[in-house]
matplotlib code that plots the C-alpha trace (Angstrom):
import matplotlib.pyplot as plt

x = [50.3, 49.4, 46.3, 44.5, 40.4, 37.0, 34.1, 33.2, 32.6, 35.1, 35.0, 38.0, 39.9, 37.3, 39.0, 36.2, 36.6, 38.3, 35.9, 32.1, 31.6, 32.9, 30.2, 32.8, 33.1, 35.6, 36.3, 39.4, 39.9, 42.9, 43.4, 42.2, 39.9, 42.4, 45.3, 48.0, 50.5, 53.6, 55.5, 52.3, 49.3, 46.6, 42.8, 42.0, 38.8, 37.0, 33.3, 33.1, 29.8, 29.0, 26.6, 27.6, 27.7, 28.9, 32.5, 34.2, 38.0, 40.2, 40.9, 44.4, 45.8, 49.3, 50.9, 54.2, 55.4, 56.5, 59.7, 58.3, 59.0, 55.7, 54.4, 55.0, 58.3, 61.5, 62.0, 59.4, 55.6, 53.3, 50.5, 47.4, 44.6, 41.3, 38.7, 35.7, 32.9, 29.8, 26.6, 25.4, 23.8, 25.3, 27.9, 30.3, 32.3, 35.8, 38.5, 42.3, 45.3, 48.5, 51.4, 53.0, 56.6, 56.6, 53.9, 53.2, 49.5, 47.9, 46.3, 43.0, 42.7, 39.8, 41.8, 39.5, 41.2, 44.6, 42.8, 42.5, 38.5, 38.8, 41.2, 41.9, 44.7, 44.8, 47.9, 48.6, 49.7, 48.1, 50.6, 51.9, 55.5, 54.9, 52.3, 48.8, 45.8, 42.7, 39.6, 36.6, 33.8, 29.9, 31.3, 32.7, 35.3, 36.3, 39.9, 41.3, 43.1, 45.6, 46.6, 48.1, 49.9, 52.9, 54.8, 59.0, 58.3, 56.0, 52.4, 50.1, 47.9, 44.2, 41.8, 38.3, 36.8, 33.5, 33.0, 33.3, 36.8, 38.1, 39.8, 39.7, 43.2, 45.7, 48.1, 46.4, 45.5, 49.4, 49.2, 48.1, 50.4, 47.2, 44.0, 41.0, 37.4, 35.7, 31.4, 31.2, 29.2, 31.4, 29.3, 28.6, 32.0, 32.0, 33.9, 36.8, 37.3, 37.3, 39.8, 42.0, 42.1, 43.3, 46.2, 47.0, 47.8, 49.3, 51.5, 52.8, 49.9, 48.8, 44.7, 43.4, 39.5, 37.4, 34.7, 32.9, 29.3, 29.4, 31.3, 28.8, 28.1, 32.5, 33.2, 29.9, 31.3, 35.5, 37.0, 38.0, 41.8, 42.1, 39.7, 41.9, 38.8, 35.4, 33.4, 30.2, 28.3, 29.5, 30.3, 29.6, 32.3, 31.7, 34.2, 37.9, 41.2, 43.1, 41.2, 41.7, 38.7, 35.8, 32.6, 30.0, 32.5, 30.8, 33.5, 33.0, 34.1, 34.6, 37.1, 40.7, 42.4, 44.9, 47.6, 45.7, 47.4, 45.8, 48.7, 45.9, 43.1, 40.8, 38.8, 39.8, 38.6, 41.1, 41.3, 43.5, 44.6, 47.3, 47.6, 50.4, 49.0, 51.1, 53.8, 51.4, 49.5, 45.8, 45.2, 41.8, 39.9, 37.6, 35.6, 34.8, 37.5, 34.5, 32.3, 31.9, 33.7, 36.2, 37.3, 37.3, 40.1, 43.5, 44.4, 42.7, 44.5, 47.8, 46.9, 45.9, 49.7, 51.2, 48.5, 50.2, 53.6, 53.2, 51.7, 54.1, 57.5, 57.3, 56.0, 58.7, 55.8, 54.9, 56.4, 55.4, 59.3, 61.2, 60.3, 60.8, 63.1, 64.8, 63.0, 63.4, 64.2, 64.1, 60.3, 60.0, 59.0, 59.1, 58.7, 62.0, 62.6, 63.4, 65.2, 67.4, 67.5, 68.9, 71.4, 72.4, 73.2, 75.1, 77.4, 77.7, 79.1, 81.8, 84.9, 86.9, 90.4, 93.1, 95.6, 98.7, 102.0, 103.0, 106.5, 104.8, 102.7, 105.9, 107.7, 104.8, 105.4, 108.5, 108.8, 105.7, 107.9, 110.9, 109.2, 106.6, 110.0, 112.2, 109.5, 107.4, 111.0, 111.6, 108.4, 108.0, 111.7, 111.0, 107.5, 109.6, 112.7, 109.5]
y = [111.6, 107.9, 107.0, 103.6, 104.2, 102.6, 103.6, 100.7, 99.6, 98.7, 98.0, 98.6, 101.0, 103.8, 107.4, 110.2, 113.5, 116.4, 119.5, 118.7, 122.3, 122.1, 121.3, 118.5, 115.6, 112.5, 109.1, 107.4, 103.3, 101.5, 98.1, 94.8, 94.5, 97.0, 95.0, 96.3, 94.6, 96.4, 96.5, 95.8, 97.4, 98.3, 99.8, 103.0, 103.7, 107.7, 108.3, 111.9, 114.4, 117.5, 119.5, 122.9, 124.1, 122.2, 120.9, 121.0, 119.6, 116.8, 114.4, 114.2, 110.3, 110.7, 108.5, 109.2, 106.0, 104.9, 105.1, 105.6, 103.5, 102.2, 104.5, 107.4, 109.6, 107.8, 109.0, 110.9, 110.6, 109.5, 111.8, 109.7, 112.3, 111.4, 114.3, 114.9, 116.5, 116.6, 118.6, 120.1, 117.3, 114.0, 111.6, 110.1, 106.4, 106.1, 103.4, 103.6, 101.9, 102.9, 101.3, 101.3, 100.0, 100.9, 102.2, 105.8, 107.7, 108.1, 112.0, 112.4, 116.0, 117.9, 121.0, 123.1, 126.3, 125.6, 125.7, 122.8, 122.4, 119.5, 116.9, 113.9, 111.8, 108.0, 105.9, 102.6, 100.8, 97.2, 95.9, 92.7, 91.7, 88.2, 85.3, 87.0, 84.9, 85.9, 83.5, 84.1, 82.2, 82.2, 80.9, 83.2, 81.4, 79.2, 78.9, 80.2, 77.4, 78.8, 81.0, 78.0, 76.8, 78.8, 77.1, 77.5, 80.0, 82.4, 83.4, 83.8, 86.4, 85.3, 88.1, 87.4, 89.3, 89.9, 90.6, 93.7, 93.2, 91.5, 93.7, 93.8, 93.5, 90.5, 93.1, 94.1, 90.5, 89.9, 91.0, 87.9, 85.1, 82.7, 83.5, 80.7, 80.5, 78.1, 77.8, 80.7, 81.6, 82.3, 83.4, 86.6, 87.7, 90.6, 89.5, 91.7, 89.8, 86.5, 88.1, 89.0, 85.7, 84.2, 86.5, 86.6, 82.8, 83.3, 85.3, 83.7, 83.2, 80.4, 79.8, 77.0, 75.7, 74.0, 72.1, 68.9, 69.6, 72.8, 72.4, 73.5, 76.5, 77.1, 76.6, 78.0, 81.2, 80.2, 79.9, 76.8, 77.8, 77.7, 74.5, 71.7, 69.0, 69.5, 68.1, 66.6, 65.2, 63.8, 61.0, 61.3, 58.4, 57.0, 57.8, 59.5, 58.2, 61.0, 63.3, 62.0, 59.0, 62.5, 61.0, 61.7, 63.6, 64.4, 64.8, 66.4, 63.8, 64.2, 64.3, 65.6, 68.4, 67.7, 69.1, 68.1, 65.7, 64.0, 63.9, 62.5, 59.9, 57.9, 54.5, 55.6, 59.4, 62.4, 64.1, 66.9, 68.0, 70.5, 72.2, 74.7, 77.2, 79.9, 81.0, 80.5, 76.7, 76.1, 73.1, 72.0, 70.1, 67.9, 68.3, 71.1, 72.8, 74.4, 70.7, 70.0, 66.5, 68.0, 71.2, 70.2, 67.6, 67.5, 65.4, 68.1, 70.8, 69.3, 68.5, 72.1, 72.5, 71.1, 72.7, 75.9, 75.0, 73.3, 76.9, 79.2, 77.5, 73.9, 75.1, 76.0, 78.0, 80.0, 83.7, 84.0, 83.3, 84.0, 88.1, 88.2, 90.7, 92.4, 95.8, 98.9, 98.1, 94.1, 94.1, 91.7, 93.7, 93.2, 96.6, 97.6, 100.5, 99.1, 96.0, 98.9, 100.5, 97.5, 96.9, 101.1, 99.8, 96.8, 98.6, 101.2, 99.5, 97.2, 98.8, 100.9, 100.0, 102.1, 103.6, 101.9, 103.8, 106.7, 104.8, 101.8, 104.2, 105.5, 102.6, 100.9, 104.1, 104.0, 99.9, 100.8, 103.7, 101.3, 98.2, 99.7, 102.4, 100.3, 97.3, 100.1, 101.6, 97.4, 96.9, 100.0, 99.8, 96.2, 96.9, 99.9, 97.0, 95.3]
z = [105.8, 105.1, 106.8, 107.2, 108.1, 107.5, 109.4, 110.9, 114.6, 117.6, 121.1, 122.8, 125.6, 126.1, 127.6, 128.5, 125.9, 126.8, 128.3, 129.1, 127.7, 124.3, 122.0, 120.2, 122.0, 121.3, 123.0, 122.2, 122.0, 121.7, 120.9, 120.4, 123.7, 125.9, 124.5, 122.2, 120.6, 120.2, 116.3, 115.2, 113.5, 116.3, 115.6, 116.9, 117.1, 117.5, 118.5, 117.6, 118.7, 117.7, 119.8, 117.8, 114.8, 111.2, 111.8, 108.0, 109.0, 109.4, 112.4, 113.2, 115.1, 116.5, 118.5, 120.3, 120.9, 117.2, 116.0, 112.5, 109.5, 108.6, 106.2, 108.3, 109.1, 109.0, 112.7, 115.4, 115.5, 112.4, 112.3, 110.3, 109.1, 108.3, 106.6, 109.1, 108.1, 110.8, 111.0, 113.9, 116.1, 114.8, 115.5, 113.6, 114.4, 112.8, 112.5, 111.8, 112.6, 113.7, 115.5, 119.0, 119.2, 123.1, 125.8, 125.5, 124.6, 121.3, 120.6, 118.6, 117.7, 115.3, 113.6, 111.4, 109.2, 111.4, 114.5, 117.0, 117.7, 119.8, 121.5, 123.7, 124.4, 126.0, 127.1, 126.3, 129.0, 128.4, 126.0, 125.0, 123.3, 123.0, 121.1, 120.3, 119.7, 118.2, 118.9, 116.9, 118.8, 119.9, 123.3, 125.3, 126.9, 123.9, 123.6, 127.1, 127.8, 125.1, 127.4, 129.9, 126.9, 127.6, 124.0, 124.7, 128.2, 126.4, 128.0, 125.2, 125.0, 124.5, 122.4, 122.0, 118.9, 117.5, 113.7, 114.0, 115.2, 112.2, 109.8, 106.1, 105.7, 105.8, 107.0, 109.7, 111.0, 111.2, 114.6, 115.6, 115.7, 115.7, 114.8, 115.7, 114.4, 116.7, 116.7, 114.6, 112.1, 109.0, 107.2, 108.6, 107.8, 104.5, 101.5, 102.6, 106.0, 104.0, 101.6, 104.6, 105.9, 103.1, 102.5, 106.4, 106.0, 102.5, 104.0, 107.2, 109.7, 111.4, 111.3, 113.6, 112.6, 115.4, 114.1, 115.4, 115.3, 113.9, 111.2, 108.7, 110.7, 110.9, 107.4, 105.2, 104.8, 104.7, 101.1, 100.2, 99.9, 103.8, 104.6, 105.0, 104.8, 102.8, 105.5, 104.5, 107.7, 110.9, 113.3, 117.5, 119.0, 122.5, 123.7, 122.3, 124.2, 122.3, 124.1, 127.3, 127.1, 126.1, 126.2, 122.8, 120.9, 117.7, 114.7, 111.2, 108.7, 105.0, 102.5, 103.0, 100.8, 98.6, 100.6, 104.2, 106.1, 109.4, 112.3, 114.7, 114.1, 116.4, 115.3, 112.0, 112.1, 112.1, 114.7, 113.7, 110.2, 109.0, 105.6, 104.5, 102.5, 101.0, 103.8, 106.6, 108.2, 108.5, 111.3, 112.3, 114.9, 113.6, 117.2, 119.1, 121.6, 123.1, 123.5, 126.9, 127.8, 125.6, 127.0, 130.2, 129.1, 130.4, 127.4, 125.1, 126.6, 126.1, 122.2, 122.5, 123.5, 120.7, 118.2, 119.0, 119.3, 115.1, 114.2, 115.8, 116.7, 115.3, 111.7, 109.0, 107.1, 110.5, 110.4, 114.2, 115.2, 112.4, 112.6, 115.7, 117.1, 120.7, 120.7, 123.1, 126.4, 126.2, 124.4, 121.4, 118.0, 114.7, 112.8, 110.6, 112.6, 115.5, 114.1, 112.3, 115.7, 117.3, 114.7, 114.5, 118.2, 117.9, 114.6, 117.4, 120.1, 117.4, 118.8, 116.3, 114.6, 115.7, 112.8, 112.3, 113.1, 111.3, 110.4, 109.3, 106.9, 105.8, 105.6, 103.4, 100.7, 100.3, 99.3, 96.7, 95.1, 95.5, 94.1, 91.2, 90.1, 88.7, 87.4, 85.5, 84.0, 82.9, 81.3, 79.3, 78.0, 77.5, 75.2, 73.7, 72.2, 70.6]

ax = plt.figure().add_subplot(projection="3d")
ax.plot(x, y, z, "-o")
ax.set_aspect("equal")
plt.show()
């Protein structure tokens, strides 16, 4: 079966193992801090412990709440395997991802020469349908005023994720409908989660930058393709009436990308700068959403508003709408199976043309033999004469 693992860390929903007494042991975590977004490719992460003897096998994911489709069967549960080998005494951390298209459990299991060694099963219960947002931050609470946003009725969904959290895949990251680096150090991130960031907003995603004093710190470690401004120093203002009259706003100045463009400025300074890139839209805040006068702006929070309404619904580059679809039981998805599901559906409940009458039939037949007779008998004996 297709399978999608690195052994790398993640800290997520933890479920006890199975039997104190059996010397293999497994905890089970799902999701993006206890969150899971449904259509979407989640981690799974597996702490597995041996306290017996050498384990030579494979470690077996299922979920059974996929309707299949995304590398896996057509229809029924995926199974992901991963090879596990463990010596007596160690411990082994895995990764994989899989997807949920409603709440149901996920199954980790150890089978060994066709037997089953080891299992344990978790639900997912803590799921989300709608806008997911990823914040990448030193400041724990940076960012949670997205949440209040609520852009066209919709709650969004706040994440906060460490490094370890960030995948090496643009695919993966598609979960998240926006992804924000705020007072982070970028460059801490591998070459593969700077790879995936690119090719998550080349191919539809919406990356939002906060900068202001840390700028240097945000951007070290970003490739250029996704920096909408090189910044080169910065500037502290008095005071910022865009931002609801902040006091000592410090803002990251420097020259604009070619395809940057400023949509807010103050004395002269942008404020807030946009930049399609591929299918996807990189904005960024030449301040700091986490800065103190600043996040505790009422003015801020409504820019923060419209931030997230230009990279999701107002943005003609943003994918965050446009594969959007109804899922099972009213939940929003995007995964082909269940936008073929929906439409198997709606071609099912089309109602159905009746036959016509069995002397209208008739009399149809008989004006063809009548009609294509007699001109057939013409145009041959015609053709014949020349």
């Amino acid at each position: 079966m297709a399978c999608f693992a690195v052994a790398i860390g993640l800290g997520t929903t933890a479920v006890a193992s199975e039997a104190a007494d059996n010397p293999l042991q497994i905890t089970l975590h799902v999701g993006y801090r206890d969150t899971v977004k449904l259509g979407e490719w989640m981690p799974v992460a597996i702490d597995v412990t041996n306290h017996g003897a050498d384990v030579d096998g494979t470690l077996e994911i299922q979920a059974s709440n996929s309707f299949g489709g995304k590398g896996g069967p057509p229809g029924g549960s995926a199974v992901y395997q991963i090879p596990l080998s463990l010596a007596s005494g160690a411990a082994k951390h895995l990764r994989t991802f899989l997807s949920e298209d409603y709440p149901g459990t996920v199954d980790a299991r150890i089978i060994a020469n066709g037997r089953v060694l080891a299992s344990q099963q978790t639900s997912v219960t803590n799921t989300v349908s709608g806008l997911l947002v990823g914040v990448v931050s030193d400041q724990p609470s940076a960012l949670d005023a997205i949440a209040t946003v609520h852009p066209g009725g919709v709650a969004p969904s706040v994440i906060h994720l460490v490094a370890a959290d960030v995948p090496d895949s643009g695919l993966v990251l598609r979960a998240f409908d926006v992804l924000a680096i705020d007072d982070y150090s970028t460059d801490t991130l591998t070459d593969g989660q700077r790879s995936a960031l690119v090719d998550y907003v080349m191919q539809g995603g919406s990356l939002l930058l906060g900068t202001g004093g840390s700028w240097h710190k945000t951007l070290a470690g970003l490739p250029s393709a996704i920096v909408p401004m090189q910044a080169t120093g910065s500037v502290v203002l008095a005071s910022a009436r865009a931002l609801g009259d902040a006091t000592g706003v410090e803002l990251a100045t420097g020259a604009l990308s070619p395809r940057g463009t400023a949509w807010l400025a103050e004395a002269g300074h942008p404020l807030l700068i946009e930049q399609p890139t591929g299918a996807g839209l990189v904005s960024m805040a030449t301040f700091d959403w986490a800065q103190g006068s600043v996040s505790t702006s009422s003015a801020a929070t409504a820019l923060l508003r419209q931030v997230v309404i230009r990279s999701t619904y107002g943005s003609t580059n943003s994918s965050a709408l446009n594969s959007l679809s109804l899922g099972k039981g009213g939940a929003i998805a995007n995964s082909v199976a269940s936008r073929g599901g929906s439409l198997s559906q709606s071609l099912g409940n089309m109602p159905a043309l009746d036959l016509p009458a069995w002397w209208v039939i008739g009399a149809l037949v008989l004006v063809y033999v009548l009609l294509v007779g007699p001109v057939n008998y013409f145009a041959l004996r015609r053709l014949k004469r020349r």
